[in-house]
N, C-alpha and C positions, 0 to 999 in steps of 0.2 A: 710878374707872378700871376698866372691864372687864379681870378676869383672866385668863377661858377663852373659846375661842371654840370655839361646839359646829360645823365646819365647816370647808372648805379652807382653809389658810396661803399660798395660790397663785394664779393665775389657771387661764385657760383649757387645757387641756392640749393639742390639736391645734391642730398651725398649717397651713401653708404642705403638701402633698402631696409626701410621700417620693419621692426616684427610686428608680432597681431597684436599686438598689450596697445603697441604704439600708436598702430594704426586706428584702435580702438578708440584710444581718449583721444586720436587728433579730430577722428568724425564724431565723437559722441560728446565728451569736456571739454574740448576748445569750444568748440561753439559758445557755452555756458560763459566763459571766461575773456572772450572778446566783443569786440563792438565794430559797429559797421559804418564808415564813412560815407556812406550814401545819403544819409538821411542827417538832416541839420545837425550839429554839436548839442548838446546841452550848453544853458550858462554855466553849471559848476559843476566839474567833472566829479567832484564828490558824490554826485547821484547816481554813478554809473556803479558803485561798487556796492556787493553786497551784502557790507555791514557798512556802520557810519563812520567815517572817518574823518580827520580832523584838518588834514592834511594830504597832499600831494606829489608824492617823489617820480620821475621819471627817468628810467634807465636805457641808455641808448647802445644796442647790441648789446645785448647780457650774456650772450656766447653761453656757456656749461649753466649760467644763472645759479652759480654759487651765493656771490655777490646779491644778487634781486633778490632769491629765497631767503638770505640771510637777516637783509634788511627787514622783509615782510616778516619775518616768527619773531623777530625783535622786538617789532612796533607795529604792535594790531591797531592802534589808533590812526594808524598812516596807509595811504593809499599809493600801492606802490604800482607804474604802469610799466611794464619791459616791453621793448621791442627786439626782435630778431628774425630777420629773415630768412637765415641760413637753415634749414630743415632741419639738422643734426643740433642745432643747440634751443629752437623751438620745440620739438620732442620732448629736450632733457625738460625743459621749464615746465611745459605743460603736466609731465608725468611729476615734476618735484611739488607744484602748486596743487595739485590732485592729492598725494601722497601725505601730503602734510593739512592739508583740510583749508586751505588758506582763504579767508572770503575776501583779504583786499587786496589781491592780487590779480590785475588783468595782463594780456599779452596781444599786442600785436603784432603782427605777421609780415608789415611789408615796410617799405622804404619809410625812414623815420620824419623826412620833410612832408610827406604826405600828412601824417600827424599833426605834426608842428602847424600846417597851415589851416588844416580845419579844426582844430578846437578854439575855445574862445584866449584873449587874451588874459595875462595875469592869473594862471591856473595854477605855476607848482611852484614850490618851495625850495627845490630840489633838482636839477640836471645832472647824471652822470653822465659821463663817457669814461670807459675803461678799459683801459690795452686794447684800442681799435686797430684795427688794420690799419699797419704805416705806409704802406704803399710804397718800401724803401727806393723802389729807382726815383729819379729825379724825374724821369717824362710821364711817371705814374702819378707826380704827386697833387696833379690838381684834381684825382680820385679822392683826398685826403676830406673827409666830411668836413673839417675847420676850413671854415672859409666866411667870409664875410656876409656874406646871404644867409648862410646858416647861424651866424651868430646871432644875425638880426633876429632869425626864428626866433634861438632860443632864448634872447633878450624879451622876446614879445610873449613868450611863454611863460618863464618867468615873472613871480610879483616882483615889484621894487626891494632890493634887500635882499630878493632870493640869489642861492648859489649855484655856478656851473661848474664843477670839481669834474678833473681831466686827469687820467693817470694811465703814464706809457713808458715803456724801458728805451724807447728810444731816439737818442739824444736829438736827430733833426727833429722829429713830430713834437718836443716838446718844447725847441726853439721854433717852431714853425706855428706851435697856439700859443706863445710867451706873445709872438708879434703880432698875429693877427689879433689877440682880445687885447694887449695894448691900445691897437689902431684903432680898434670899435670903443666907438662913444657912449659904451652902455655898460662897458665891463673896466671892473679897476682888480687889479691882483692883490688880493689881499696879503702876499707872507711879508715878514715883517723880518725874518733871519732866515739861513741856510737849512735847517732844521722843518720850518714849516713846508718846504716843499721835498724835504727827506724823509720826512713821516707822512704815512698813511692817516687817515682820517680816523676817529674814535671805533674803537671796538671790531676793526677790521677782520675780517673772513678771511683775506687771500683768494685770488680765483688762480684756474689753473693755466692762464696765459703769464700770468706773475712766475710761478713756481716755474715754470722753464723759461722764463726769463732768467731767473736766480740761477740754476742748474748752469744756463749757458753764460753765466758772467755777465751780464749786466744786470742794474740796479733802476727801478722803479723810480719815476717820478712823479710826485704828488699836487696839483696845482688849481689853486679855489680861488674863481674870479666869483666877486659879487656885481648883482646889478644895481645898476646906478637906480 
């Protein structure tokens, strides 16, 4: 089983051609609402947001940022970070975080190990991944962002106690993170019955890779590794 893949965790990043509204807030309010990896990390990414926050969630591909937006109007005390590189759903985010007035809300724009490696250690509380690309052929699958390097990231990302909650409708991609955060010596699965990895997480939203999930017959699954 391939570990690491020297290359994208994504597809194609430009889709469909921006309108002016779009184009607008991507050169005018993104700026506002991102950060730039050139220049050293802060210690506490709490500084980077522009109210105070208490807390730190990170969301990995927020795709439509149902999910992201939902969590952020939730819990203004929480610093919620999304990444996405795909154009078409960095758009939707930056016009939903604009639209909604949200100050703890940032976005970044490119590969999410980049991330992960320049900030400091022990920064969130929180790791999503949700309905990622599964990359279903089998010679696609060392594409698949779980991977053992990655988890280290997001171990190292993570404080002690914090969670990486994973949720996909499909069945290899969620035997394929069952085994690898098994293997890793920094993450223990928390469910306890069949039920916890059948239910979604409090107060869920739905995003819209779930709902045609649903549409086409398969069933979501729900799975919260803590760190050690």
């Amino acid at each position: 089983m391939t570990e690491y893949y020297k290359g994208s965790f994504f597809g194609r990043r430009v889709g469909k051609p921006l309108s002016t509204r779009q184009t607008s807030l991507l050169e005018e309010f993104f700026p506002t609402i991102t950060f730039d990896l050139e220049g050293p990390a802060p210690k506490d990414l709490r500084s980077l947001f522009n109210a105070p926050v208490e807390k730190v969630y990170l969301e990995i591909g927020f795709g439509g940022s149902e999910h992201f937006i939902h969590r952020a109007k939730e819990s203004p005390n929480i610093g919620f970070i999304g990444v996405e590189p795909f154009q078409g759903g960095l758009v939707k985010g930056i016009a939903n975080v604009h639209d909604a007035g949200l100050q703890n809300a940032l976005i970044y724009d490119d590969d999410a190990t980049k991330l992960l490696d320049w900030l400091p250690a022990g920064q969130f509380d929180v790791v999503y991944q949700l309905y990622p690309d599964p990359w279903p052929k089998k010679k696609h699958w060392k594409r698949r962002f779980v991977n053992q390097q990655n988890l280290s990231r997001i171990a190292r990302a993570l404080k002690p106690g914090g969670e990486y909650r994973f949720a996909s409708d499909i069945d290899t991609y969620v035997d394929w993170t069952l085994q690898h955060c098994r293997e890793h010596p920094d993450f223990e699965w928390t469910a306890k019955c069949a039920e916890d990895w059948r239910t979604p997480w409090s107060n869920w939203p739905g995003t819209r890779y779930e709902r045609k999930a649903i549409r086409e017959g398969r069933i979501g699954r729900y799975l919260t590794f803590r760190r050690g």
